[in-house]
C-alpha positions as CSV (number, residue, x, y, z in Angstrom):
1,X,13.8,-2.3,-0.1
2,X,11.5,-4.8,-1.8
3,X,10.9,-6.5,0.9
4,X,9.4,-3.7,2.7
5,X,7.1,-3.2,0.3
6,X,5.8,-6.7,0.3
7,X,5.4,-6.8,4.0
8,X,3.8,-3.1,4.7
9,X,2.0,-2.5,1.6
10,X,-0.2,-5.6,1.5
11,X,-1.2,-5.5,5.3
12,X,-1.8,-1.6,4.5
13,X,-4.5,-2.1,1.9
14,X,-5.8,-5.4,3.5
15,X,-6.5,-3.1,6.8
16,X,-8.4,-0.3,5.1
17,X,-10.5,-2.8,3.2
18,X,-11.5,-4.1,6.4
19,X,-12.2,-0.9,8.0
20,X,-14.6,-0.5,5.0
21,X,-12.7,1.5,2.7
22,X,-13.6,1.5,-0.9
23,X,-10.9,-1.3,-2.4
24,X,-10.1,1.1,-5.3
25,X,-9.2,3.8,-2.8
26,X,-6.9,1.4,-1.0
27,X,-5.2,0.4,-4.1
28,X,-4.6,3.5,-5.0
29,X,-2.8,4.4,-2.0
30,X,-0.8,1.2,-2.2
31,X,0.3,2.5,-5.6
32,X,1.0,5.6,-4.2
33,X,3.1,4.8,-1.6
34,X,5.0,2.3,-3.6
35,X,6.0,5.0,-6.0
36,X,7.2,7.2,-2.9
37,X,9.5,3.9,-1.7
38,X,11.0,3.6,-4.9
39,X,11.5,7.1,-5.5
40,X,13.6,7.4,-2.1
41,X,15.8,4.4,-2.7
């Protein structure tokens, strides 16, 4: 499960930066949906 997380989560908040999302909004998602991953495992 770790290893999805370091493969979808980085690209994730790499692509909203880059489609000019504000980098605190984009981490905060990351964190977000890394909580939900390890709350479902």
């Amino acid at each position: 499960m770790f290893a999805v997380g370091l493969g979808a989560l980085p690209g994730m908040m790499t692509g909203q930066i880059l489609s000019g999302v504000s980098p605190l909004i984009a981490v905060r998602y990351q964190i977000m949906v890394m909580g939900i991953i390890f709350r479902s495992g």
